[in-house]
Backbone atoms as SQL, in Angstrom:
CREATE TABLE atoms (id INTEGER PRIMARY KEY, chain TEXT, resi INTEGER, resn TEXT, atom TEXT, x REAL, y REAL, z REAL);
INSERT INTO atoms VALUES
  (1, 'A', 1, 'UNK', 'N', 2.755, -8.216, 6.868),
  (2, 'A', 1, 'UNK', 'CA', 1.838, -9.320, 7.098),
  (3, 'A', 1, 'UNK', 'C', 0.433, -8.910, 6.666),
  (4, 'A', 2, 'UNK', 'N', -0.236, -9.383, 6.214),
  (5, 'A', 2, 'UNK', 'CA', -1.363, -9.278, 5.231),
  (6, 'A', 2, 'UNK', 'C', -2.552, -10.258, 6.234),
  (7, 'A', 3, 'UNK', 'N', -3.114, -9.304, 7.117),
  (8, 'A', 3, 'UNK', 'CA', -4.452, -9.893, 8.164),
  (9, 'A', 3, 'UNK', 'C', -5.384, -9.956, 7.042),
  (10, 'A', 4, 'UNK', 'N', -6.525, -10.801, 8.408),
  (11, 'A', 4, 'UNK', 'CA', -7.663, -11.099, 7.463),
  (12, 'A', 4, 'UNK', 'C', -8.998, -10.130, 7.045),
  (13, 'A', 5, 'UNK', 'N', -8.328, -8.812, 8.146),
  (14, 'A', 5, 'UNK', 'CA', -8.871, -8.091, 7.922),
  (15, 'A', 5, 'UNK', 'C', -8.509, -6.730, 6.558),
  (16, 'A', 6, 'UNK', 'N', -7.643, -6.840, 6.246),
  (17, 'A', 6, 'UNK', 'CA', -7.066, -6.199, 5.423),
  (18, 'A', 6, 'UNK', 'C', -7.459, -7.036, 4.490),
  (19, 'A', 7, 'UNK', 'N', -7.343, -8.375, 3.921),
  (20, 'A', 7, 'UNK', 'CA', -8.028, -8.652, 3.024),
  (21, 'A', 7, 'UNK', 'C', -9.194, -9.137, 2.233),
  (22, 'A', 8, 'UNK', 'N', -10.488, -8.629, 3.869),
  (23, 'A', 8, 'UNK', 'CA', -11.723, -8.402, 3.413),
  (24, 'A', 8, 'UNK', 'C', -11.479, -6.588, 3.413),
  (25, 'A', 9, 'UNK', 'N', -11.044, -6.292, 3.845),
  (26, 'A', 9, 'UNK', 'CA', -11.103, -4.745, 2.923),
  (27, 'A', 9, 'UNK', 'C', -10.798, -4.607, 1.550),
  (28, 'A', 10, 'UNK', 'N', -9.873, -5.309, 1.346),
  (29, 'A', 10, 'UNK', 'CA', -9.487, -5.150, -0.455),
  (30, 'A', 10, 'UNK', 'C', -10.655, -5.799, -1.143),
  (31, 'A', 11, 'UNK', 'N', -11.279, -6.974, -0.658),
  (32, 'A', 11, 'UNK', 'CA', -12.107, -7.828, -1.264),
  (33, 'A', 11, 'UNK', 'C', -13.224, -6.720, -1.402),
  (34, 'A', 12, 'UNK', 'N', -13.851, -6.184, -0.340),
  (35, 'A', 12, 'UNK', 'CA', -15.001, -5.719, -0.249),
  (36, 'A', 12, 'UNK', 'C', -14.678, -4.125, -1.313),
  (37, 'A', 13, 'UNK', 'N', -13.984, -4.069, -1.131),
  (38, 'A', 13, 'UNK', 'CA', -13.734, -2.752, -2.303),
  (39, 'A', 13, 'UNK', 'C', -13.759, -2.589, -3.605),
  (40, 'A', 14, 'UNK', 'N', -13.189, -4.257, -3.963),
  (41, 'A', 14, 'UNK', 'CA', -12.909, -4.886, -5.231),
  (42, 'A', 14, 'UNK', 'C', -14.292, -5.703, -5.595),
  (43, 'A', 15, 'UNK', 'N', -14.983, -5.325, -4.801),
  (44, 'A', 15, 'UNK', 'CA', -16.425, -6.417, -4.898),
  (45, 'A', 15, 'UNK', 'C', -15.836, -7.743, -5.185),
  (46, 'A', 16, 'UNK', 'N', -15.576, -8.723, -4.633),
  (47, 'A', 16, 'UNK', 'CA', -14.946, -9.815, -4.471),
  (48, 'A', 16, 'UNK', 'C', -15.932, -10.227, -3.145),
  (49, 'A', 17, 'UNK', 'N', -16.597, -11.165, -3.550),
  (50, 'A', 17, 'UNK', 'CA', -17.460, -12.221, -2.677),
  (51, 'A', 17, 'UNK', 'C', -17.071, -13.572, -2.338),
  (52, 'A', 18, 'UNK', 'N', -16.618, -13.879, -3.177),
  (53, 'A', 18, 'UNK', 'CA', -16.294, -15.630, -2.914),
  (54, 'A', 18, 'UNK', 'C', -14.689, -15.928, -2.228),
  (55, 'A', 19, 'UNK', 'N', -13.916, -16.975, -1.903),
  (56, 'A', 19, 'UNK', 'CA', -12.844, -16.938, -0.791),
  (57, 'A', 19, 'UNK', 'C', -11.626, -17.432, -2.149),
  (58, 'A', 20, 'UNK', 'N', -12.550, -17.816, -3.163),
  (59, 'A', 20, 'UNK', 'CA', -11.545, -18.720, -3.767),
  (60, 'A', 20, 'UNK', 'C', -10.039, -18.352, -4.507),
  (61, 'A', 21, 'UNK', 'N', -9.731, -16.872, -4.781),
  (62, 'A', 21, 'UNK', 'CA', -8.773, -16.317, -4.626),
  (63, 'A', 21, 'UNK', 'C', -7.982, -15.613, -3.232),
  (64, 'A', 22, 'UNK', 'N', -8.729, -15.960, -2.336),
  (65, 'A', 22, 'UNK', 'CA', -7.925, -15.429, -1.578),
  (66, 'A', 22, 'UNK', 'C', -6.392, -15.564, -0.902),
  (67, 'A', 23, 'UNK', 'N', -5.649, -16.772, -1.347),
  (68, 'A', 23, 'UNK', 'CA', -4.373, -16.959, -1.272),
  (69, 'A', 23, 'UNK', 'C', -3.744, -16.314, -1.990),
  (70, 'A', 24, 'UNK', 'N', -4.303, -16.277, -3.503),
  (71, 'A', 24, 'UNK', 'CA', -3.521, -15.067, -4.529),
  (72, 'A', 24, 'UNK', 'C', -4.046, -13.907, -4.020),
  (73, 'A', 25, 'UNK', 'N', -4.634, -13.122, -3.544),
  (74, 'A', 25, 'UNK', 'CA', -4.939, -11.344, -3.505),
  (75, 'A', 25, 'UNK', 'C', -3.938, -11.460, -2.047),
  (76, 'A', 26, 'UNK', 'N', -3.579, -12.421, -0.996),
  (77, 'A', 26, 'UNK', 'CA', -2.508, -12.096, 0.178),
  (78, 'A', 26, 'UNK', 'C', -1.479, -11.638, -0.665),
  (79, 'A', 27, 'UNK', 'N', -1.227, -12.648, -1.099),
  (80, 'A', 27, 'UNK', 'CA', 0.288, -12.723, -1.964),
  (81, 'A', 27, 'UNK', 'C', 0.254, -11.588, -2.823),
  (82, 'A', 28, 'UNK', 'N', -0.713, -11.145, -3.934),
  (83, 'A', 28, 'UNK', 'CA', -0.758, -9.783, -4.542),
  (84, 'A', 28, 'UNK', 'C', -0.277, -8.621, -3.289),
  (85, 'A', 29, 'UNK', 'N', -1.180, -8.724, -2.320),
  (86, 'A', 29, 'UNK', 'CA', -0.994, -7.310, -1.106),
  (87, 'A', 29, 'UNK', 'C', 0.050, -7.567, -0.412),
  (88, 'A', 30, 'UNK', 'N', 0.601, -8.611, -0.068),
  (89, 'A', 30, 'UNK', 'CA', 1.832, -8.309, 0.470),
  (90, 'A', 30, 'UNK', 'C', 3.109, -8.117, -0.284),
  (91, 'A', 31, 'UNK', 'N', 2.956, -8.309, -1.813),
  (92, 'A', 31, 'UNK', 'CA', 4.031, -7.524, -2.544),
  (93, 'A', 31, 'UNK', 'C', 4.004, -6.198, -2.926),
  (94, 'A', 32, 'UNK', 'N', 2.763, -6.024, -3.105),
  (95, 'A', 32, 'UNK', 'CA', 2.462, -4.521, -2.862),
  (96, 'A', 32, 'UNK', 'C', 2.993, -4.200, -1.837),
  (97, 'A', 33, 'UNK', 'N', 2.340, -4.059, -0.783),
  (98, 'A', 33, 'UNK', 'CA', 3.040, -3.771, 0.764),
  (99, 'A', 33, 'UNK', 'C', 4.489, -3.318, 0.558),
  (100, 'A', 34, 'UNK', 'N', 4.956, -4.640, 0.254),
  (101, 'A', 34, 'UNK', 'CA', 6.695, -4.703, -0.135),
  (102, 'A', 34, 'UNK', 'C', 7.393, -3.641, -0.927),
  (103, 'A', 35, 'UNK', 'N', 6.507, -3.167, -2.430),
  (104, 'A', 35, 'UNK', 'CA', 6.574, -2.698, -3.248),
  (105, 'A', 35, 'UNK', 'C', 6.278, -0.963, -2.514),
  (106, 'A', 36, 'UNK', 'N', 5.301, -0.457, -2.213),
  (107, 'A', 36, 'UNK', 'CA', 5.384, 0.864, -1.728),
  (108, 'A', 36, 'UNK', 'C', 6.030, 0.986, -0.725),
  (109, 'A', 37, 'UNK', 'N', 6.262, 0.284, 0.041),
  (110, 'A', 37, 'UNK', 'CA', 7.815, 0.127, 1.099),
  (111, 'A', 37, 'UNK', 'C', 9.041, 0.790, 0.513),
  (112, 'A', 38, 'UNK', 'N', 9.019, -0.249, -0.221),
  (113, 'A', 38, 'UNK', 'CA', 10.236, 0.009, -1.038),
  (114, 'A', 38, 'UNK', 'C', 10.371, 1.455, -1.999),
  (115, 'A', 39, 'UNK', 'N', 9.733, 1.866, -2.220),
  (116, 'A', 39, 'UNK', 'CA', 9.470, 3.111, -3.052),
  (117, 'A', 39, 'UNK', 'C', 9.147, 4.290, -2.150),
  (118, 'A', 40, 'UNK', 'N', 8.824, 4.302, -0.864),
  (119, 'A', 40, 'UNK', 'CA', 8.195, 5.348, -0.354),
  (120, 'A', 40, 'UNK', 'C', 8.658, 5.327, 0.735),
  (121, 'A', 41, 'UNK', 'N', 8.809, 3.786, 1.632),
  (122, 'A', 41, 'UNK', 'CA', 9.606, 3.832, 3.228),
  (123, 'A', 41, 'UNK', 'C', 8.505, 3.401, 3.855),
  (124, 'A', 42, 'UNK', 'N', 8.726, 3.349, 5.301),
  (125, 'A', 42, 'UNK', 'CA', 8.335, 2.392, 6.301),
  (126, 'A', 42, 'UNK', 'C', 6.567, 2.945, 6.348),
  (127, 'A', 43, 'UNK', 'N', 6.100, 2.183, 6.824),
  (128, 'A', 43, 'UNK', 'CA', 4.394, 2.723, 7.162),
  (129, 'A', 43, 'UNK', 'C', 3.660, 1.912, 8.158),
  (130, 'A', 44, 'UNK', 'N', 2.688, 1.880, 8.556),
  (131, 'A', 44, 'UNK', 'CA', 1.555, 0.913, 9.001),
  (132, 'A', 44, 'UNK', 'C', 0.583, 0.565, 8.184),
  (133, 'A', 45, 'UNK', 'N', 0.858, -0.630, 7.731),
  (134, 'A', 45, 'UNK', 'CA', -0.507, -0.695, 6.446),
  (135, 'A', 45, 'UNK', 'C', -2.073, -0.714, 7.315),
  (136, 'A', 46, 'UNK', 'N', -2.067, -1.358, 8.720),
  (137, 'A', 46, 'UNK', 'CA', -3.195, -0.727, 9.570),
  (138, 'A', 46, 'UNK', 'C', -3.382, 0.398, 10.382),
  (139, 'A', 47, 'UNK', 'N', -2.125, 0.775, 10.330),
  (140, 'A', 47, 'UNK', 'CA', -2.551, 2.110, 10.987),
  (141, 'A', 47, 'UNK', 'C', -3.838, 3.270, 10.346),
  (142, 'A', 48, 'UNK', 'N', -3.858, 4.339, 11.323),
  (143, 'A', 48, 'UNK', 'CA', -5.085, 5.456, 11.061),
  (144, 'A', 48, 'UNK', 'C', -3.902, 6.589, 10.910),
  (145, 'A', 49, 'UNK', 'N', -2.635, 7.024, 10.704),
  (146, 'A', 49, 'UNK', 'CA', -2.543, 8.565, 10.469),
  (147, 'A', 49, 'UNK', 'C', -2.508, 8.548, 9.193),
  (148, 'A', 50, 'UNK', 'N', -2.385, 9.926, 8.696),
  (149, 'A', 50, 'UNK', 'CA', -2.748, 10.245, 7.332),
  (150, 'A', 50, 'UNK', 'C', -1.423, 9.644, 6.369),
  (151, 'A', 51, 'UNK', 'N', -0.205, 9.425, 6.669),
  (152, 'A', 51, 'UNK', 'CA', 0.800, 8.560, 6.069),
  (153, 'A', 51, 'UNK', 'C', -0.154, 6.750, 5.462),
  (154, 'A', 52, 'UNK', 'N', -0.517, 6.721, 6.943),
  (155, 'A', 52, 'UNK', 'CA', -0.753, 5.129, 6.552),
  (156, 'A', 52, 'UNK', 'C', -1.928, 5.106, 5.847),
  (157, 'A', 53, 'UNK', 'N', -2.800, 5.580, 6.032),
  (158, 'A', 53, 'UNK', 'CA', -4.177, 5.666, 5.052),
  (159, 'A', 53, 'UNK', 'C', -3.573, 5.890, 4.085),
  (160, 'A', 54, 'UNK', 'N', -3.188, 6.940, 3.390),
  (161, 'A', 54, 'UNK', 'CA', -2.251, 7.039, 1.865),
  (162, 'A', 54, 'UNK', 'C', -1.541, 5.590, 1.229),
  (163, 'A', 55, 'UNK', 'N', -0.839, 5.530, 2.334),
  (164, 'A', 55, 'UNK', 'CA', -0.168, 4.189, 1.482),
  (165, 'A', 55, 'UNK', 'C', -0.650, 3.090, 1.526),
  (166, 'A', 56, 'UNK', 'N', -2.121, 2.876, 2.657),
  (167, 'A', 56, 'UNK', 'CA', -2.938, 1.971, 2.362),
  (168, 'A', 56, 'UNK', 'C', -3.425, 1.617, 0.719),
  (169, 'A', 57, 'UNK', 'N', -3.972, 2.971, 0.897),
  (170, 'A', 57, 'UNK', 'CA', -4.703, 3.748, -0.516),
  (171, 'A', 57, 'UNK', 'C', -3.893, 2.752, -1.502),
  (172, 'A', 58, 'UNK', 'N', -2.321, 3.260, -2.053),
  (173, 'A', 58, 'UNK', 'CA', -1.429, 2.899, -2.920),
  (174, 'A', 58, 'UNK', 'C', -1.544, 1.702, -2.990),
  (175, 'A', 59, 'UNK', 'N', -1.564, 0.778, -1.896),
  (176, 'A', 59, 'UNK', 'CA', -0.960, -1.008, -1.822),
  (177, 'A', 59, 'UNK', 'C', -2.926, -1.261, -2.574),
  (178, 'A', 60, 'UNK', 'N', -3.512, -0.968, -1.716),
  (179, 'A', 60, 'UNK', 'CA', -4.631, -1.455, -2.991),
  (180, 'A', 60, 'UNK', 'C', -4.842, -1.018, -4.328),
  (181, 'A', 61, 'UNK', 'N', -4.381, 0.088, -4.741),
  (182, 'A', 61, 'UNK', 'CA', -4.253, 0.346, -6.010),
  (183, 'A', 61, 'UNK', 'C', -3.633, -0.541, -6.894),
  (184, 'A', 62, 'UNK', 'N', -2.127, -0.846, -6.044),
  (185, 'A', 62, 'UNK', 'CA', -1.054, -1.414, -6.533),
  (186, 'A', 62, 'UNK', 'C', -1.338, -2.871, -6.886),
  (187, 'A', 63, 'UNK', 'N', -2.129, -3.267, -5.695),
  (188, 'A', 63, 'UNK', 'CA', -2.948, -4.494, -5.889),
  (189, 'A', 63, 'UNK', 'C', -4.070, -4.777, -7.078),
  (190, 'A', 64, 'UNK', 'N', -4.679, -3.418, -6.932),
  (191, 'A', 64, 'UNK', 'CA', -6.240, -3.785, -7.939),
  (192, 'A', 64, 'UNK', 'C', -4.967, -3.776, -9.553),
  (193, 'A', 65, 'UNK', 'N', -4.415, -3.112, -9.968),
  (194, 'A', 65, 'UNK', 'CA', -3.816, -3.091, -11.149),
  (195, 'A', 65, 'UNK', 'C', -2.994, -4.339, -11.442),
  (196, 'A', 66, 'UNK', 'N', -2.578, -5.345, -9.974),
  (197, 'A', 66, 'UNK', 'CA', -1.581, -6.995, -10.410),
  (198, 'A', 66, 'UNK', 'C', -2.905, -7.736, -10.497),
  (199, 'A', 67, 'UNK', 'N', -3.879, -7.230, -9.933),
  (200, 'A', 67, 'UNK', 'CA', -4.982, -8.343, -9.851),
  (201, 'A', 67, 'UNK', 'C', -5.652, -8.402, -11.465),
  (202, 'A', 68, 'UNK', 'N', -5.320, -7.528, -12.475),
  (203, 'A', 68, 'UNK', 'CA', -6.267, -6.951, -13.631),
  (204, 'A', 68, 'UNK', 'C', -5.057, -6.924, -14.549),
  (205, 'A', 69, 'UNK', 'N', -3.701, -7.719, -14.464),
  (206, 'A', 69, 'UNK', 'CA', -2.886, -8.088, -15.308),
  (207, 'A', 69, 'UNK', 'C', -2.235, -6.399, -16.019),
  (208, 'A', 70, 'UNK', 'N', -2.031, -5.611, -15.152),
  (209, 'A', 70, 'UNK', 'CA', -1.923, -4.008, -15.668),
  (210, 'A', 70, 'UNK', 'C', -1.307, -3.620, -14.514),
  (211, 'A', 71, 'UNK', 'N', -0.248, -4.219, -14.134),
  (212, 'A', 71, 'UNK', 'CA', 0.787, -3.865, -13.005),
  (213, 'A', 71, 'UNK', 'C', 1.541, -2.499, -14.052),
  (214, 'A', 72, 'UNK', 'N', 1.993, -2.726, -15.379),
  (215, 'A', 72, 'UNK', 'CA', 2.988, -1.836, -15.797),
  (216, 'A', 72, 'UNK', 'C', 2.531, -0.431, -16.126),
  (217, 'A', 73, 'UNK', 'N', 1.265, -0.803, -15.515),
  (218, 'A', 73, 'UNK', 'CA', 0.578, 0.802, -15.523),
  (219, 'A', 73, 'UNK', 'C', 0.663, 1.782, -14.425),
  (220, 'A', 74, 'UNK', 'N', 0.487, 1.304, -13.746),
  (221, 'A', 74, 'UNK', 'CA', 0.661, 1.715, -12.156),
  (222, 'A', 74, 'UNK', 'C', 1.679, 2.719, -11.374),
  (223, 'A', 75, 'UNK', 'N', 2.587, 2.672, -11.901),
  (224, 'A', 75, 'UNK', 'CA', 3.573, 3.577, -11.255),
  (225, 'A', 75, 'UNK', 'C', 3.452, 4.778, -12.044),
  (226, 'A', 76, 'UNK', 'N', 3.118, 4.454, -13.423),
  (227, 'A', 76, 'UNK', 'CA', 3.195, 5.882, -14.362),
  (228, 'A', 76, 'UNK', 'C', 1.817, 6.843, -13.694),
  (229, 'A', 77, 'UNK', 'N', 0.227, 6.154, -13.264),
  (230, 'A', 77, 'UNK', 'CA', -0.539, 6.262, -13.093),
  (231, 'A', 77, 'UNK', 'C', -0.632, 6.965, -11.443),
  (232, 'A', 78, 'UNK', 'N', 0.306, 6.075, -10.978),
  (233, 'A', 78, 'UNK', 'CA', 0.011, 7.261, -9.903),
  (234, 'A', 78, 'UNK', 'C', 1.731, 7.634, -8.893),
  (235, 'A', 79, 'UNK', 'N', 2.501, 8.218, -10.233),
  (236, 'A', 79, 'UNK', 'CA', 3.722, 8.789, -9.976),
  (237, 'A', 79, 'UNK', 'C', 3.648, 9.767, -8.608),
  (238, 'A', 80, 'UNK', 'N', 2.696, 10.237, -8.755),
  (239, 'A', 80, 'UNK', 'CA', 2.504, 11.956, -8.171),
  (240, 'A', 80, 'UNK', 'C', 2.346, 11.948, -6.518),
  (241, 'A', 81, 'UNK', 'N', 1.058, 10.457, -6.730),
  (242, 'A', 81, 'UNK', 'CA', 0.695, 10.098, -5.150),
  (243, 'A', 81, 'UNK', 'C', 1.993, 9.406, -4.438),
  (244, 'A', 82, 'UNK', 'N', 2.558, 8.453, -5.481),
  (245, 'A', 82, 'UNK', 'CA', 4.119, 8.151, -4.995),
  (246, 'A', 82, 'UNK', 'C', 4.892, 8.823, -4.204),
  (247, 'A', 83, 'UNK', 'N', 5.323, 9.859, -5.376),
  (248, 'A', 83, 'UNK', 'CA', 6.261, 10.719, -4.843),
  (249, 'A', 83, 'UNK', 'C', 6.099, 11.663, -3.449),
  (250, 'A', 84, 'UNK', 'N', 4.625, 11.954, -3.439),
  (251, 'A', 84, 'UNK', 'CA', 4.443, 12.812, -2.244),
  (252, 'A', 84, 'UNK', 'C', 4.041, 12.015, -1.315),
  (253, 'A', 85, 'UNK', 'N', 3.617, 10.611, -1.231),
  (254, 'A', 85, 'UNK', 'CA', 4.109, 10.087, 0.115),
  (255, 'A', 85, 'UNK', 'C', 5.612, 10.156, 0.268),
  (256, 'A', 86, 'UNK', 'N', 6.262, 9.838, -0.416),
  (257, 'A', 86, 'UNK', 'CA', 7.590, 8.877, 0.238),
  (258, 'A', 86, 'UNK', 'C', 8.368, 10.182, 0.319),
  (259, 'A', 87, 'UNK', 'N', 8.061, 11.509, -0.269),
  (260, 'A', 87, 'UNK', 'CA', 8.932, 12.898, 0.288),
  (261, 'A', 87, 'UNK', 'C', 7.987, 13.243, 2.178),
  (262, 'A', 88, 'UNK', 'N', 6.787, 12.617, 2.179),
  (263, 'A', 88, 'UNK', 'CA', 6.031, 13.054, 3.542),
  (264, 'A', 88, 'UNK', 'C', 6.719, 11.964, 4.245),
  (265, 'A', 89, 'UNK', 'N', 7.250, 10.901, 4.171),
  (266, 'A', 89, 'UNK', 'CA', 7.881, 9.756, 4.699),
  (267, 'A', 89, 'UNK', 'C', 9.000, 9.931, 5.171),
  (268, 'A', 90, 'UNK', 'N', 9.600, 10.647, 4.403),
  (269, 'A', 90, 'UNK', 'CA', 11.114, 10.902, 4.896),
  (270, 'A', 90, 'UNK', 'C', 11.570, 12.143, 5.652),
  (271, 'A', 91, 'UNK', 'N', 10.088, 13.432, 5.154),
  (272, 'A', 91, 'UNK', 'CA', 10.406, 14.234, 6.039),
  (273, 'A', 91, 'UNK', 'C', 9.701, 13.942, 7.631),
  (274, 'A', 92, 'UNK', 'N', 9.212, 13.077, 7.774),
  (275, 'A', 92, 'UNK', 'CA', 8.736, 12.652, 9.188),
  (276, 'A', 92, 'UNK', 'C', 9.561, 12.217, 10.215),
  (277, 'A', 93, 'UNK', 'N', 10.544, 10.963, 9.017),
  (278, 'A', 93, 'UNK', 'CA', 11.734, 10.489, 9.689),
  (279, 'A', 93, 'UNK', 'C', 12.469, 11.523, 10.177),
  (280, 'A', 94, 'UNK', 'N', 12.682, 12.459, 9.147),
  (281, 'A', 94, 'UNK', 'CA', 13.861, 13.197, 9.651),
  (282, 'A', 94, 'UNK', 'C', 13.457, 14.192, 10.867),
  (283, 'A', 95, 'UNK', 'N', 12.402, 14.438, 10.724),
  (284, 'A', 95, 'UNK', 'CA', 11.776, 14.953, 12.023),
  (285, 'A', 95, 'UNK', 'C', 12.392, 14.203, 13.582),
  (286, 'A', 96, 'UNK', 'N', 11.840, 12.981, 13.395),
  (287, 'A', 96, 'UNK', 'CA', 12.362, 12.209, 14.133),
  (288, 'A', 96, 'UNK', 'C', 13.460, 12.089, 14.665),
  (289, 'A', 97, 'UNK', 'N', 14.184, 11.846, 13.905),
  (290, 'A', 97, 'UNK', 'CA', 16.153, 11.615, 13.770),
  (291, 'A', 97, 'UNK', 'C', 16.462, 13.488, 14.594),
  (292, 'A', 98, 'UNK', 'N', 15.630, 14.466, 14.141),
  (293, 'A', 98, 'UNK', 'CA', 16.028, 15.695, 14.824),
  (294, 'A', 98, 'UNK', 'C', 15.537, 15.840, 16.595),
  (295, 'A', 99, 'UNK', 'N', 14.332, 15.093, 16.618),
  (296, 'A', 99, 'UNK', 'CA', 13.748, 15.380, 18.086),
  (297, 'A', 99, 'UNK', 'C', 14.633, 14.108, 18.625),
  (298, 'A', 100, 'UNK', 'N', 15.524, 13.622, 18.172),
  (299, 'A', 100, 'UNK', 'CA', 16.304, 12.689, 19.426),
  (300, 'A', 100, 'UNK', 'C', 17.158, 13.405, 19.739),
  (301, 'A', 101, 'UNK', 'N', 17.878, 14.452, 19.285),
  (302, 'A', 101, 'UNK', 'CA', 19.089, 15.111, 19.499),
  (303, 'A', 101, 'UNK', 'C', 18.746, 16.088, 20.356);
């Protein structure tokens, strides 16, 4: 879900002043959202630990590059930050999955 506070953060980052895109930049960030989900695993896009700040990070990236018609750049561009969330993602889980036992 894409608050309104999350998308005066993207706005204000993106220097974006006026409201009149703001139905398209939800819809941009919550496929993003969707999109590093899907690539990396579960998160808090508001949360504060260092997982969710990261993949905050990503979903606006992911965003500023659909917003600037250069989505097919993006994954090549930041493979690296990808990959080492969604390996810190899964070893958390599995952390998890071990402290229930």
């Amino acid at each position: 879900m894409v608050t309104d506070d999350l998308l005066k953060e993207f706005k204000d980052r993106m220097h974006i002043s006026h409201s009149g895109e703001d139905s398209n930049l939800k819809q941009l960030l919550s496929y993003s959202i969707s999109s590093i989900k899907g690539n990396c695993g579960e998160f808090n896009i508001a949360g504060e630990s260092d997982i969710d700040v990261r993949a905050r990070e990503l979903v606006f990236e992911r965003t500023r590059y659909a917003y600037n018609e250069a989505l097919e750049y993006f994954e090549n561009n930041f493979l690296s930050e990808i990959n080492s969330l969604g390996i810190d993602i899964a070893l958390l889980e599995e952390g998890e999955e071990d402290a229930t036992f």
